[in-house]
N, C-alpha and C positions, 0 to 999 in steps of 0.2 A: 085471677084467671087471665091467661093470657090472649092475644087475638093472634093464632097461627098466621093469619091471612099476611100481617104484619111483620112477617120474619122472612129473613132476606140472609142466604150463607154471608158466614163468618161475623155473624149475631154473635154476642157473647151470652150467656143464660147462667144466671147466678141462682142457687137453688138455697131453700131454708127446709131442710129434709125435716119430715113430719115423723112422729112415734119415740117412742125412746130409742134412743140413737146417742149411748155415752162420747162419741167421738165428735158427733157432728154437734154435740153440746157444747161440748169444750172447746171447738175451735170457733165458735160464737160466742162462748164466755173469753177465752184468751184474745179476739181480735175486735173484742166487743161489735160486733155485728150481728145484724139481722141472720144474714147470708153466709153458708158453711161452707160451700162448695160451686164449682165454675167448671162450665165446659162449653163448646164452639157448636153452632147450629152447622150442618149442611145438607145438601138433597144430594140424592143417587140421580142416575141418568133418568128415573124409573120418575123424581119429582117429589119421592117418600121424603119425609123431613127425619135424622137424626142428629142427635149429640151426640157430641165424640168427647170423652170425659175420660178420665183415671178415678178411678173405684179400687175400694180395697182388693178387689179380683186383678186388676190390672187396667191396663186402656181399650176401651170399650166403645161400640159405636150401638148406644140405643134411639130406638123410634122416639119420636118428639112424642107421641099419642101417649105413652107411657105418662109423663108429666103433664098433660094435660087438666084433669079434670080434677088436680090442687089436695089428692089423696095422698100422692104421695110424697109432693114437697111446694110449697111455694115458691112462685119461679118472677125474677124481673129479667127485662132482658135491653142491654145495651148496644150499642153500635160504634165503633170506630167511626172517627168523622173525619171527613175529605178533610178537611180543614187542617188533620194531622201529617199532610202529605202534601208536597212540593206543588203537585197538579193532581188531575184527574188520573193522568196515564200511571204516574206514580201509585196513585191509589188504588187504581184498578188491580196493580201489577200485582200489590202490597199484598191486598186482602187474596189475591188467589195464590201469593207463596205461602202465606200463615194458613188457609184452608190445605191447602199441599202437603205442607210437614206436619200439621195434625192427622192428616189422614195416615201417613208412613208411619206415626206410634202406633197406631193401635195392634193390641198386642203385646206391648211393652209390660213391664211389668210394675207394681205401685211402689213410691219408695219409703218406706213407711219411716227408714233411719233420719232421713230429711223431715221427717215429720216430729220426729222425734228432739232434732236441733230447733224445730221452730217451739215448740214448747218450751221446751229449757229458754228464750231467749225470749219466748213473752212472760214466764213466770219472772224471771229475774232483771225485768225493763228496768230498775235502777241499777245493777250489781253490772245488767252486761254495758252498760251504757259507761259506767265507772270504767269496767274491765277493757272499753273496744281496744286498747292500744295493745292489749298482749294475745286479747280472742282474733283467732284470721277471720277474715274480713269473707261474709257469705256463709255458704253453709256447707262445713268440714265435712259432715257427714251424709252430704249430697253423692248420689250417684250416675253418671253420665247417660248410663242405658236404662233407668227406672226415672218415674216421674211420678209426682202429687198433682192436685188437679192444676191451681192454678201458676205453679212452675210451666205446664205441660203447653199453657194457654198463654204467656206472657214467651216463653221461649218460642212458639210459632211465629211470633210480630215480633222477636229481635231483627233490629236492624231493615225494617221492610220500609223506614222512611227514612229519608235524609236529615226531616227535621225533628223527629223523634225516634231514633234509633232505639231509645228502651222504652217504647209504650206507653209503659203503665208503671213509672218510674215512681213519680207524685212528688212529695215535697222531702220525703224521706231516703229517695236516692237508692231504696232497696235493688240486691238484683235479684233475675229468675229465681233462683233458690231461697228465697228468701220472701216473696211474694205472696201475699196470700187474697184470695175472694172479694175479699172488700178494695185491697190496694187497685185491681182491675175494676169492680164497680163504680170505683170517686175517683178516678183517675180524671182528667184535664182532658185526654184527648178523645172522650167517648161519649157519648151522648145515652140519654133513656129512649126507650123504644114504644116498651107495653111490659104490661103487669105489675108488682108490687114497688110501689118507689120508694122503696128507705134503703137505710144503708143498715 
């Protein structure tokens, strides 16, 4: 369970969705993690708390209350930390461009072919690893105006710091397209907040 009280926009909420759910298995079996899926906390003018996520419908902007009461997915949730930006002003700046351009997706549409290159390339982690010098580099089958969850969430904090221009980079140097739930939960530059802490 998480402490709502505790959440502060542009929270990151990494979810372990509850029920059979053949997709959200598999990208827990393939990225070996707890956690299937990621999306960006923020409030309306009104103070209501949502997630702004990419769902198989497209990009979505649900009530926090929905995931509350751990029926329908277990939820941790992280933070971007000052510490990832030059000063304060930079940080302030940072987290209100990445809340900014997640809000302009929604709407968008899900991209499921990108979804499709990240399997092919955790199924076969020794064959593409052998392959990278002929496979292009990222994900061929990414598309610019569709997005999966956590491309959707790593591309909003492209570039918002000086000193960490790609986020949620890690030690694997992935980019956006290629990024998944867990690369954003263990990332270096985020901290835990409240609720379940594993990876």
């Amino acid at each position: 369970m998480i402490d709502k009280n505790l959440l502060k926009e542009g929270d990151l909420i990494l979810f372990h969705t509850r029920g059979f759910s053949p997709i959200s298995m598999a990208i827990r079996q393939l990225t070996q993690s707890f956690f299937n899926h990621i999306g960006l906390f923020v409030e309306d003018i009104d103070k209501r708390g949502y997630v702004i996520e990419a769902l198989g419908d497209g990009v979505v902007k649900t009530p926090i209350e929905r995931y509350l009461d751990e029926k329908k997915a277990i939820l941790k949730v992280v933070r971007v930390k000052q510490e990832a930006f030059e000063d304060e002003f930079e940080y302030q700046r940072g987290i209100g461009t990445a809340i900014a351009r997640m809000r302009t997706k929604v709407g968008a549409q899900y991209d499921w072919w990108a979804i499709v290159w990240l399997a092919f390339k955790y199924l076969g982690k020794g064959s593409y690893k052998k392959a990278r010098e002929f496979v292009p580099v990222g994900n061929p089958l990414q598309s610019r105006e569709k997005f999966f969850c956590s491309e959707i969430v790593c591309e909003s904090f492209y570039n918002v710091s000086t000193l960490n221009p790609f986020m949620f980079a890690g030690d694997n140097y992935q980019t956006c397209d290629t990024t998944t739930p867990k690369d954003c939960g263990k990332a270096k530059t985020v901290r835990f907040v409240t609720g379940k802490d594993v990876l």
